[in-house]
C-alpha positions in Angstrom: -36.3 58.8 -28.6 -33.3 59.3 -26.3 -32.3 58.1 -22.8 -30.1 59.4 -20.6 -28.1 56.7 -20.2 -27.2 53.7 -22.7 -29.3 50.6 -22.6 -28.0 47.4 -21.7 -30.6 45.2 -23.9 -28.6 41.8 -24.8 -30.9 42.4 -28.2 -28.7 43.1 -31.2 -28.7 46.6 -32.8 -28.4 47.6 -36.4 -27.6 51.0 -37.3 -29.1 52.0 -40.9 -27.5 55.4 -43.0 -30.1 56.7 -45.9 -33.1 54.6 -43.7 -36.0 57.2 -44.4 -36.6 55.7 -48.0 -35.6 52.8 -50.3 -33.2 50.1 -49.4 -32.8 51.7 -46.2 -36.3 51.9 -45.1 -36.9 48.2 -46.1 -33.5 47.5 -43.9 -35.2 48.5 -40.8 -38.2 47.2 -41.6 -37.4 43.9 -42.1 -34.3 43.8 -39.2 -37.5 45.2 -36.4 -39.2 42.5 -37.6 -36.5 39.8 -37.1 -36.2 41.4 -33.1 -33.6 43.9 -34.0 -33.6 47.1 -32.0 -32.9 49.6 -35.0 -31.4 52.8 -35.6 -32.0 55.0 -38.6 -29.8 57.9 -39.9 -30.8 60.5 -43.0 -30.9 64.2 -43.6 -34.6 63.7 -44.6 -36.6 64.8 -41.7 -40.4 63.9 -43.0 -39.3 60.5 -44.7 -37.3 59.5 -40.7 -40.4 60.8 -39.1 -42.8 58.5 -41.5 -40.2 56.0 -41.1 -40.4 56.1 -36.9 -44.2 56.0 -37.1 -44.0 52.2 -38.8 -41.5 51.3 -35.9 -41.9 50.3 -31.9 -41.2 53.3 -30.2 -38.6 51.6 -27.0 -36.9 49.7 -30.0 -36.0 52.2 -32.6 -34.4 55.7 -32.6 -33.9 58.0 -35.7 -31.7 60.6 -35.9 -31.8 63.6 -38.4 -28.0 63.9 -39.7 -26.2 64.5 -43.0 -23.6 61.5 -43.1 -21.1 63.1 -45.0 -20.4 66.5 -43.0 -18.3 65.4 -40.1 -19.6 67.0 -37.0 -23.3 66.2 -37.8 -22.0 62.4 -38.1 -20.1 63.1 -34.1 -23.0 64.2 -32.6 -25.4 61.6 -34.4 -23.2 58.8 -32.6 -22.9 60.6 -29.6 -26.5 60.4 -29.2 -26.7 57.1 -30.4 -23.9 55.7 -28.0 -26.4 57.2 -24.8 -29.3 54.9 -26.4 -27.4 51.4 -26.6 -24.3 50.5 -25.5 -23.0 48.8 -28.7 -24.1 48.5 -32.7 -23.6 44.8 -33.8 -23.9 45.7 -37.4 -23.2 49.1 -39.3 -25.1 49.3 -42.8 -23.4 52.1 -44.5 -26.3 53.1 -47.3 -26.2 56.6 -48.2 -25.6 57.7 -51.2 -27.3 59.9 -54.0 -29.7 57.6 -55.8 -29.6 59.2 -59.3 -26.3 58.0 -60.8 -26.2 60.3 -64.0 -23.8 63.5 -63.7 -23.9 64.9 -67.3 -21.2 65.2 -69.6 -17.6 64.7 -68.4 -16.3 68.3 -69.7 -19.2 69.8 -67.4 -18.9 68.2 -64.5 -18.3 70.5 -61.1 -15.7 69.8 -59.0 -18.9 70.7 -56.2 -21.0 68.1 -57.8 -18.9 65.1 -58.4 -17.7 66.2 -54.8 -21.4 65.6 -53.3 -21.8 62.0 -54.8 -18.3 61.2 -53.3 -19.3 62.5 -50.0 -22.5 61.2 -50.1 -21.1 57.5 -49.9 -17.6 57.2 -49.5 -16.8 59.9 -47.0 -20.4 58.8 -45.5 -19.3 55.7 -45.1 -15.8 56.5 -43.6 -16.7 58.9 -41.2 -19.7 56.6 -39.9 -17.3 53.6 -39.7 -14.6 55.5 -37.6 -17.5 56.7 -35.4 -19.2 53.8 -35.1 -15.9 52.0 -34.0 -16.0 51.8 -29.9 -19.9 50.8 -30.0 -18.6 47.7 -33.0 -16.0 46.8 -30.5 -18.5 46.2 -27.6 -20.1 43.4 -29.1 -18.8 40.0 -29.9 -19.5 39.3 -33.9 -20.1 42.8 -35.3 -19.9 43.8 -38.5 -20.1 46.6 -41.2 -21.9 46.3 -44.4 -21.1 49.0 -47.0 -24.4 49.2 -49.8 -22.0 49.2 -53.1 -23.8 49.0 -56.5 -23.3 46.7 -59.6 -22.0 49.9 -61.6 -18.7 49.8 -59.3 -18.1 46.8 -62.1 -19.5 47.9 -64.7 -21.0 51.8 -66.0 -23.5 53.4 -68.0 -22.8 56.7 -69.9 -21.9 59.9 -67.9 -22.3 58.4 -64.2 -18.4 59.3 -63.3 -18.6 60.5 -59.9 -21.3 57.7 -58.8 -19.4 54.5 -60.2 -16.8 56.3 -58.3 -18.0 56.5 -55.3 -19.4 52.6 -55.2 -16.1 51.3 -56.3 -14.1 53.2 -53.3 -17.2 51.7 -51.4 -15.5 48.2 -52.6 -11.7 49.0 -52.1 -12.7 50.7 -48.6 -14.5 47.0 -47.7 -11.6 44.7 -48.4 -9.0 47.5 -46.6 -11.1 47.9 -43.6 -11.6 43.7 -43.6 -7.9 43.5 -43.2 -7.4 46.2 -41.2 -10.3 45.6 -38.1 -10.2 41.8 -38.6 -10.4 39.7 -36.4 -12.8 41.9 -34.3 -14.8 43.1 -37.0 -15.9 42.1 -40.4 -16.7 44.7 -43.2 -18.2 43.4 -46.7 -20.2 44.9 -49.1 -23.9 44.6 -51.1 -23.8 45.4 -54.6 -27.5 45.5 -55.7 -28.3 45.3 -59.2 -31.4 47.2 -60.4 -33.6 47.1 -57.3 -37.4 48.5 -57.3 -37.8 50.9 -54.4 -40.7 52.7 -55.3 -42.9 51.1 -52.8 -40.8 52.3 -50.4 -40.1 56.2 -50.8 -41.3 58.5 -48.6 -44.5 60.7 -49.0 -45.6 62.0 -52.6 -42.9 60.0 -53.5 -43.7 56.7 -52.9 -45.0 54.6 -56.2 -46.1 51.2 -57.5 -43.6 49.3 -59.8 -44.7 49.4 -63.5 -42.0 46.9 -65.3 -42.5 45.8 -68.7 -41.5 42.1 -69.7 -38.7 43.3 -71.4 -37.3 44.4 -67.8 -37.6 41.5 -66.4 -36.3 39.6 -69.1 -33.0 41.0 -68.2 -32.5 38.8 -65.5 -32.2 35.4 -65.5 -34.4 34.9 -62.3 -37.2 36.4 -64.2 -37.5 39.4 -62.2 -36.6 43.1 -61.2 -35.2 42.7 -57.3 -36.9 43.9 -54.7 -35.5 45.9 -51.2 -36.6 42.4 -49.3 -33.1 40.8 -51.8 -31.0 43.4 -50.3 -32.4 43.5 -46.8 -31.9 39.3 -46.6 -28.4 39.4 -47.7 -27.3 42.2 -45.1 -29.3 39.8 -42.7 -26.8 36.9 -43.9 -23.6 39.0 -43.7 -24.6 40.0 -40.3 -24.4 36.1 -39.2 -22.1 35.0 -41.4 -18.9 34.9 -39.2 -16.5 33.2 -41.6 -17.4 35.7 -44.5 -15.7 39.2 -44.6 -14.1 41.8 -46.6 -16.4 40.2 -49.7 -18.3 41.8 -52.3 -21.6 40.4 -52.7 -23.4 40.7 -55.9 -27.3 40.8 -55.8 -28.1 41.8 -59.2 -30.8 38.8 -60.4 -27.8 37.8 -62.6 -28.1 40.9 -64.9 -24.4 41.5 -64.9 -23.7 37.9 -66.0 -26.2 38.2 -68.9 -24.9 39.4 -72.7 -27.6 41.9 -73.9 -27.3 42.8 -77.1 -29.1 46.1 -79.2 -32.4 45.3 -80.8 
């Protein structure tokens, strides 16, 4: 949906990057059900469409856009600056989900390239955009979606532990920088189930062993709801910024050894 002029709805507007599927498709979910008018970003046409049927119509727009090519992310704000006329918070969530690049000695510079655009340049070039429409409310803030592996890595995941831990030093840079009109922290979910909330053929039902849950010390894998609750808090929490906040069930504070 667009309008030919911006909307001047006092209700607060989130703006969601990767929201056809997973953490970002729970995000809008759960932020239109909390009164939110929402706004969805991704290159995946079928999941945003399947995403827009779940959503009131006059309070959400998506917008088809590949966040890490420049003029793609110009127009996308362009057309989202003649629907409202300010974002209170920015959730940058791109990214490629599958962290695993292969062997070191065979990595593309074009490959490791596309994880590090996927998320970090995403992430900048929606922030700068997003910047005028931040600036015309009172309290907003940007949330960057990090990932436990920016502290600590699995085999032959280079270019994606890369990317999240820019994702981290970009948070606490920007929170000095855009402070004291705007705060920017980040989420850094753990192992998160998001089959239940892919788009399409896609979409499955979790099928953890005991063993998985185990791993945490709350007794459970997380869910998108975790993540989508603490960008909720962030975007009220006025005294908190350029903080990285671990969601993660305490997996990364428990010693697992080999069986």
């Amino acid at each position: 949906m667009t309008r030919s002029s911006a909307s001047s709805d006092p209700r607060r507007v989130i703006v969601v990057t990767g929201a056809a599927s997973g953490i970002g498709r729970g995000t809008m979910l759960h932020f239109a059900a909390l009164g939110w008018r929402v706004v969805g970003l991704d290159l995946d046409g079928e999941g945003l469409a399947e995403l827009a049927a779940m959503l009131p119509r006059s309070d959400a727009l998506t917008v088809l856009c590949d966040v890490g090519r420049e003029s793609q992310v110009r127009r996308a704000f362009a057309r989202i600056a003649a629907w409202t006329d300010g974002i209170d918070c920015l959730v940058n969530n791109a990214g490629i989900a599958d962290p695993y690049c292969g062997p070191l000695d065979k990595l593309a510079l074009a490959d490791w390239q596309r994880w590090i655009d996927a998320s970090l340049t995403a992430a900048f070039l929606c922030s700068r955009e997003a910047l005028g429409l931040l600036r015309a409310r009172d309290g907003a803030s940007i949330v960057h979606v990090a990932s436990t592996r920016a502290l600590q890595s699995e085999p032959e995941s280079f270019a994606y532990a890369a990317a999240k831990g820019g994702l981290c030093s970009l948070t606490h840079a920007m929170a000095v920088s855009l402070g004291p009109e705007l705060r920017v922290n980040a989420v850094l979910p753990g192992w998160i189930e998001t089959g239940p909330w892919q788009s399409g053929d896609r979409r499955r039902e979790p099928a953890q062993s005991e063993q998985d849950k185990a791993q945490h010390p709350v007794g459970r894998v997380g869910e998108v709801r975790d993540i989508a609750e603490t960008i909720a808090w962030l975007a009220d929490a006025g005294f908190v910024t350029g903080q990285q906040i671990v969601v993660d069930g305490g997996m990364t504070r428990k010693m697992i050894y080999a069986q």
